[in-house]
C-alpha positions as CSV (number, residue, x, y, z in Angstrom):
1,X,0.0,0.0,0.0
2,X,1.2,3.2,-0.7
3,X,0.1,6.6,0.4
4,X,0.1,9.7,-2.4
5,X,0.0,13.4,-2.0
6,X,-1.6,14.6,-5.3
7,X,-0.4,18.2,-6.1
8,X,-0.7,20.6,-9.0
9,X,0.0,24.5,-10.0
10,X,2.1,25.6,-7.2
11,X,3.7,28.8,-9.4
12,X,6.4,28.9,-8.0
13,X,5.0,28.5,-3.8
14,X,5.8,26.3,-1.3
15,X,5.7,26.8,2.4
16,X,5.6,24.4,5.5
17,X,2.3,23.6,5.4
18,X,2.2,21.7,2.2
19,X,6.0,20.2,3.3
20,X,3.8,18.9,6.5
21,X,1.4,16.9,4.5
22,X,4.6,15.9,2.0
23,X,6.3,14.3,4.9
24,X,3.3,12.3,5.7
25,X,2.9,10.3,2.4
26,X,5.0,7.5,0.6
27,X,5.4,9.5,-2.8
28,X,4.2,12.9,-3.9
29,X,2.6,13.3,-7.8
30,X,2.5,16.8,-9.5
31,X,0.7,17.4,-12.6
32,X,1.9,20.2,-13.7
33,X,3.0,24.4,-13.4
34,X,5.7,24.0,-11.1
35,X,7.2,27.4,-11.5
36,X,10.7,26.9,-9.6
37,X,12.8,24.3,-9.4
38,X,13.4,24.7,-5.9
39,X,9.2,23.6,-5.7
40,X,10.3,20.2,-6.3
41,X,13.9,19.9,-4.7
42,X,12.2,20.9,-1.5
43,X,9.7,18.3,-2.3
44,X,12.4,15.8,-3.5
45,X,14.3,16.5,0.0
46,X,11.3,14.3,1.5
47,X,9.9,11.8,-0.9
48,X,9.8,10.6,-4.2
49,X,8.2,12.4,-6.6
50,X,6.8,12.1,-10.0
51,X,6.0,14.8,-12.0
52,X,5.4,16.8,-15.1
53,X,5.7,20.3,-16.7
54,X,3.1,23.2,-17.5
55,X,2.8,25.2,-19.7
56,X,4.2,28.3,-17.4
57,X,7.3,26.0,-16.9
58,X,10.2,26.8,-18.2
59,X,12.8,24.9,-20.0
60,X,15.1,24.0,-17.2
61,X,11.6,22.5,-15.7
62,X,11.1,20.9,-19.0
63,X,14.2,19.7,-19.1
64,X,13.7,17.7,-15.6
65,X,10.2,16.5,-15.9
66,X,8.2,15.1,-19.1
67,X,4.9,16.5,-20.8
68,X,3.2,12.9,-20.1
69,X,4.2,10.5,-17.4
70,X,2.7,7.0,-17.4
71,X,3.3,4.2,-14.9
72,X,2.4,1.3,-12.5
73,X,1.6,2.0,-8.7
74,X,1.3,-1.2,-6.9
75,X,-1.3,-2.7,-9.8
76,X,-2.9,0.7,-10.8
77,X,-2.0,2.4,-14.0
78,X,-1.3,6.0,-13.4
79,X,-1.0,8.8,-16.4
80,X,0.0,12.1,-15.5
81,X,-0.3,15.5,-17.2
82,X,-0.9,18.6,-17.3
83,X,-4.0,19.8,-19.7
84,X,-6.0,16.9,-19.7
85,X,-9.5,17.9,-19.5
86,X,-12.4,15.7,-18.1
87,X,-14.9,13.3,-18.7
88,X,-16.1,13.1,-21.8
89,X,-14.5,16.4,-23.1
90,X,-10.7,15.7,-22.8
91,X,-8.4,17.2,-24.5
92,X,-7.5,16.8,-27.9
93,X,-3.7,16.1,-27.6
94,X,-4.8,13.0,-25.2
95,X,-7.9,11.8,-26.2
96,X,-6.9,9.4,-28.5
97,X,-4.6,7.5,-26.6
98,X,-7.0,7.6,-23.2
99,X,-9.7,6.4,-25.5
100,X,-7.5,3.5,-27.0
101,X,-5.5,2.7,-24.2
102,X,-6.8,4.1,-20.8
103,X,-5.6,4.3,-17.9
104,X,-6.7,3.4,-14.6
105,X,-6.2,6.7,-13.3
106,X,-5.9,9.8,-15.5
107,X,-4.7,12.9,-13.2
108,X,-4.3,16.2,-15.0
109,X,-3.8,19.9,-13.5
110,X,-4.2,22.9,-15.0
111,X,-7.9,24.5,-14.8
112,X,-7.1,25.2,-10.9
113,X,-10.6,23.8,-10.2
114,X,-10.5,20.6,-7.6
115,X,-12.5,17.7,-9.5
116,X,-12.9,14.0,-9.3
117,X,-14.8,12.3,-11.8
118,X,-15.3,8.2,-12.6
119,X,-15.6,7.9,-16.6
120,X,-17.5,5.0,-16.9
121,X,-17.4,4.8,-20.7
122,X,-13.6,4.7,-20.2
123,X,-13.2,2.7,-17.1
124,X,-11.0,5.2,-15.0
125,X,-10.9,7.8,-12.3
126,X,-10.0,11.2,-13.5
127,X,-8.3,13.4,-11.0
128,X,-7.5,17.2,-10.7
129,X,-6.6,18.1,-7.6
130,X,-6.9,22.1,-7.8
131,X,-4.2,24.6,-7.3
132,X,-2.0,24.3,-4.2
133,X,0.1,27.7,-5.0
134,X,-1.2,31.3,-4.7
135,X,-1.3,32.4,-8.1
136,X,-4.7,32.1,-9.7
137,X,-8.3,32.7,-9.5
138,X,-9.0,29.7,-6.9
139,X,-10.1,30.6,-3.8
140,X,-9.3,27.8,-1.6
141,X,-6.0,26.4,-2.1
142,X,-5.8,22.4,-2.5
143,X,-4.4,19.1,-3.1
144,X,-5.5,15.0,-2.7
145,X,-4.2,12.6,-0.5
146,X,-5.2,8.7,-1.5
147,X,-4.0,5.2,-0.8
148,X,-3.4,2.6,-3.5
149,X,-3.7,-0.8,-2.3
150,X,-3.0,-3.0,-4.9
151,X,-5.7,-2.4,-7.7
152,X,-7.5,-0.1,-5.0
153,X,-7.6,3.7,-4.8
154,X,-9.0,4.6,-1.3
155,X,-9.2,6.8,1.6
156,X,-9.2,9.6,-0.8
157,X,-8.8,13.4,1.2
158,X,-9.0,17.0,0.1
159,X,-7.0,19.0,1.8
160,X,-7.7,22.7,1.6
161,X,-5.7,25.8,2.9
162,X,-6.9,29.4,2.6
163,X,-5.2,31.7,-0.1
């Protein structure tokens, strides 16, 4: 079993709050707009992390982290990235492949806005898990936590901090 902290659009922020909540988990996923470097070193100080770039990252960011990043947790297939959309309207530079080969859990960042939606037609759990930084028009701040269990996702959390 392992225990995720699901994390998107930081621009650039990190503080001790969100390190808190790093510490606690067995590997940290970001899906996307990272902003600094030193965002994911701080995070990569404390646990493993998978991630990808944005489309505010630059090219040093580019340069560390893919646009897509696809792979096995325990028995559940994972694909990150950044602009995904969402059941049924997904984006057009993925929506071929998630349609022909899907996932079992498509996490995407980007729109800022906290959603988690089961695509039935698909067979997989589409996750956003908001904005955790403090550049946008969010008003909450947030990010997932979740356990995968062999071919389970459970015990999925919102955390939420005010901007």
């Amino acid at each position: 079993m392992k225990k995720i902290l699901l994390l998107s659009d930081n621009h650039s922020y990190i503080d001790d709050a969100i390190l808190k909540h790093v510490k606690q988990a067995d590997e940290v996923w970001h899906a996307g707009d990272i902003g600094d470097l030193r965002v994911t070193d701080r995070i990569k100080d404390h646990k493993p992390l998978k991630a990808v770039y944005g489309n505010i990252d630059d090219t040093k960011i580019r340069s560390e982290f893919p646009l897509h990043n696809r792979f096995m947790c325990e028995e559940v297939d994972v694909w990150i990235t950044h602009i995904g959309g969402y059941p049924p309207k997904y984006n057009g530079r993925v929506r071929e492949e998630l349609i022909h080969d899907p996932p079992d859990l498509f996490i995407c960042g980007h729109s800022h806005i906290l959603k988690v939606i089961p695509d039935k037609k698909l067979n997989l759990l589409h996750m956003n898990p908001g904005a955790i930084g403090k550049h946008g028009f969010h008003k909450k701040r947030t990010m997932l936590r979740f356990k995968i269990d062999g071919k389970q996702i459970k015990d999925l959390e919102i955390i939420e901090f005010e901007r």
